[in-house]
C-alpha positions in Angstrom: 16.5 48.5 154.4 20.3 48.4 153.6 20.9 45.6 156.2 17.7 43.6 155.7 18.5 43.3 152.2 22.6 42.2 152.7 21.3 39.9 155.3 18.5 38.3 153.5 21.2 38.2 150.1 23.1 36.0 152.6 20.0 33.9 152.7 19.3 33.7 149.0 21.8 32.8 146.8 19.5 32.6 143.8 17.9 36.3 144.4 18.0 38.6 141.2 19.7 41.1 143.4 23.1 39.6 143.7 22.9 40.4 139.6 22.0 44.0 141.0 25.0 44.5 143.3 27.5 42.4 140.9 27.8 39.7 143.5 29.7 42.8 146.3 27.6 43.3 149.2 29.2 46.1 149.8 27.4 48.1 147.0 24.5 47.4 148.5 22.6 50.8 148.8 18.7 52.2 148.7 18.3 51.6 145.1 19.2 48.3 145.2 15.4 47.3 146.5 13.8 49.2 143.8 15.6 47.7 141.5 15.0 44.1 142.6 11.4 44.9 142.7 11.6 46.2 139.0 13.1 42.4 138.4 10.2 41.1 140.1 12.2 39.6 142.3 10.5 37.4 145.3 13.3 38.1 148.1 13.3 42.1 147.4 9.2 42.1 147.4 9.9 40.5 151.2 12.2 42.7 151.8 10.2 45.7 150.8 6.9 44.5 152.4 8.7 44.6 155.7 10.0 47.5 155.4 6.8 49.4 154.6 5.4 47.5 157.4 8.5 48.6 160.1 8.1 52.1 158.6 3.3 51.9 159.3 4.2 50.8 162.6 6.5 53.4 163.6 4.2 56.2 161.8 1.3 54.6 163.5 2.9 55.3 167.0 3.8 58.8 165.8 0.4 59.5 164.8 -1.2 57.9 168.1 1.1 59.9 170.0 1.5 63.4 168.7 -1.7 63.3 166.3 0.3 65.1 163.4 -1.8 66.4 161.0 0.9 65.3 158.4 3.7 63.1 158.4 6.5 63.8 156.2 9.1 61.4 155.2 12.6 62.7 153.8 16.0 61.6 153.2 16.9 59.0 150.0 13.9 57.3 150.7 11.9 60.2 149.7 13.4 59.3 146.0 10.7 56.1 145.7 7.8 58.4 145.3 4.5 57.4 145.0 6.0 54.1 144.6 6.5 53.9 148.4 3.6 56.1 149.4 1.1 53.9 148.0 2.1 50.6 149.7 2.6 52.7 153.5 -0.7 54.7 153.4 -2.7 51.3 152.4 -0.2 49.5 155.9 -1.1 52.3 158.1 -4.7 52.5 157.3 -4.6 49.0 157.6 -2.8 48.1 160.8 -3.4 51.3 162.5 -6.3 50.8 164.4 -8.2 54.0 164.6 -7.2 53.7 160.5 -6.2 57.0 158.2 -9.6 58.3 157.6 -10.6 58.9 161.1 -6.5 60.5 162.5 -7.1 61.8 159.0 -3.8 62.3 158.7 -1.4 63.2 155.3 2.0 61.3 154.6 3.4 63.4 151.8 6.9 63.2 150.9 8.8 66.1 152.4 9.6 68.2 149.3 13.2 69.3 150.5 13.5 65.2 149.9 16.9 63.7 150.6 18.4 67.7 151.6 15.8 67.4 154.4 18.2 66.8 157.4 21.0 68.9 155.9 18.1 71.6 156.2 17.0 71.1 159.7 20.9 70.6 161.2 22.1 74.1 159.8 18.3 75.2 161.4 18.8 74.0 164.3 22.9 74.9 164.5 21.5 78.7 163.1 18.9 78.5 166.0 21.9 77.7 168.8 24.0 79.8 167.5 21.2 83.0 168.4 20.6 82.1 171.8 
């Protein structure tokens, strides 16, 4: 999402988010979205409603593939909440075609959050480490 938005900021000189980032790119970060959308800004609503969409297709694949029973999503995106959950289950109910009530599957934000791959490397380094 970090490189959609400094691209499409490159677009849109008249976006609310170069207020966000003080006109520096380079401060660009995950936050930056949210707070565009809190703005009601028109290029971070784009911005975001792609990216939910990128993020229902590849869950949709996942879910076609391995038939989770949950899908958890970590890392600083987990920060959004509900705010991001809402808009992806209504995109992969929507685009997926077998839709969420029939895989009847859970996305849930993973509640080690943003600690989430710090967990799973030291697992997984712990688990090597045995063998």
């Amino acid at each position: 999402m970090i490189a959609q938005t400094k691209l499409a900021l490159q677009k849109d000189r008249d976006s609310a988010l170069w207020e966000i980032v003080g006109d520096d790119l380079d401060v660009v970060d995950g936050k930056t979205i949210f707070l565009g959308l809190d703005k009601k800004d028109k290029t971070a609503l784009t911005i975001f409603s792609d990216y939910v969409g990128y993020l229902a297709d590849g869950i949709i694949h996942v879910i076609d593939t391995l038939h989770p029973e949950a899908v958890l999503l970590g890392g600083g995106i987990a920060n959004a909440g509900q705010r991001l959950l809402r808009p992806l289950r209504e995109a992969v109910e929507k685009r997926g075609y077998s839709g969420m009530q029939f895989a009847n599957v859970k996305i849930e934000i993973a509640k080690l959050g943003n600690q989430a791959g710090m967990y799973g490397a030291y697992a997984l380094a712990k688990q090597s480490l045995s063998v």
